[in-house]
C-alpha positions in Angstrom: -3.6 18.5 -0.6 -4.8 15.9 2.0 -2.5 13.5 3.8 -2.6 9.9 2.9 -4.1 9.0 6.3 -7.2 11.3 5.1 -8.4 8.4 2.6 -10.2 5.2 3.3 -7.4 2.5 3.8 -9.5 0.7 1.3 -9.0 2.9 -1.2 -4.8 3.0 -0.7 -4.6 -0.3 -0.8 -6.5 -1.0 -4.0 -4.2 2.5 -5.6 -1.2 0.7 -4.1 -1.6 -2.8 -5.7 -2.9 -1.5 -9.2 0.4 1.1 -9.3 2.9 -2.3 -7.8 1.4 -4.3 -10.5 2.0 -1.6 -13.2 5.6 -1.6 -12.1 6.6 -4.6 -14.9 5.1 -2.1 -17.5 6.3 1.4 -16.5 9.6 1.3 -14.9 9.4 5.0 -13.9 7.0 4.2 -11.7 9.8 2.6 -9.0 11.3 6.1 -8.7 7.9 7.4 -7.5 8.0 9.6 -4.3 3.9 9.2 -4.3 4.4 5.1 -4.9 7.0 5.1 -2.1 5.3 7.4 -0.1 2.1 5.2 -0.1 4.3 2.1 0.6 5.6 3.8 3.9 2.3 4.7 5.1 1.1 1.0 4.1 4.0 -0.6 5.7 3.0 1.3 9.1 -0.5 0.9 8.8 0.4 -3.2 8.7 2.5 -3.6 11.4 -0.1 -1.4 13.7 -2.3 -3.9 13.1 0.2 -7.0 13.4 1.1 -7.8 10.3 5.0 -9.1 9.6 5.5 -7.1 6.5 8.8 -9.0 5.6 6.5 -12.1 5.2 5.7 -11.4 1.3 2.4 -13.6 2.0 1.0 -11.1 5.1 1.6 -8.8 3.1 0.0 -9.2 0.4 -2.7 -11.0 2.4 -3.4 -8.0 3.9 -3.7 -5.8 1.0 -5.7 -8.1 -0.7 -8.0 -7.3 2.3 -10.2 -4.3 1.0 -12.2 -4.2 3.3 -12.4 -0.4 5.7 -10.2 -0.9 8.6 -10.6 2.8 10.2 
C-alpha cells in the first residue's frame, strides 16, 4: 500500500471533503483510522504551507482549493 503523501494533494482533499461531508449520514465514519489518518496528513500539509488550521474558514478555504500543490 502507498503512503498518503504518494497521491496528488488534489485528489486527498476532494476524498477528505466528500468522506467529512458524509459524516451527518454515516456516523461510523468518525471512528475511521483512514478519515483521521487523512485529516493528520491534511492538517500538516496546511500549516506547511501557512494555513491557520484552527481558523474553520482557512481551512476549508484551502481544501476547497483543488488545485495540485506538489
Amino acid at each position: 500500500m502507498n503512503p498518503l503523501t504518494h497521491y496528488s494533494l488534489a485528489d486527498l482533499k476532494r476524498i477528505y471533503t466528500t468522506l467529512h461531508a458524509a459524516l451527518s449520514r454515516d456516523s461510523l465514519l468518525m471512528d475511521s483510522n483512514l478519515l483521521a489518518d487523512l485529516q493528520t496528513h491534511l492538517i500538516s500539509e496546511a500549516r506547511r504551507v501557512g494555513v491557520d488550521v484552527s481558523d474553520h474558514a482557512s481551512w476549508t478555504m484551502w481544501l476547497s482549493d483543488q488545485g495540485d500543490e506538489r
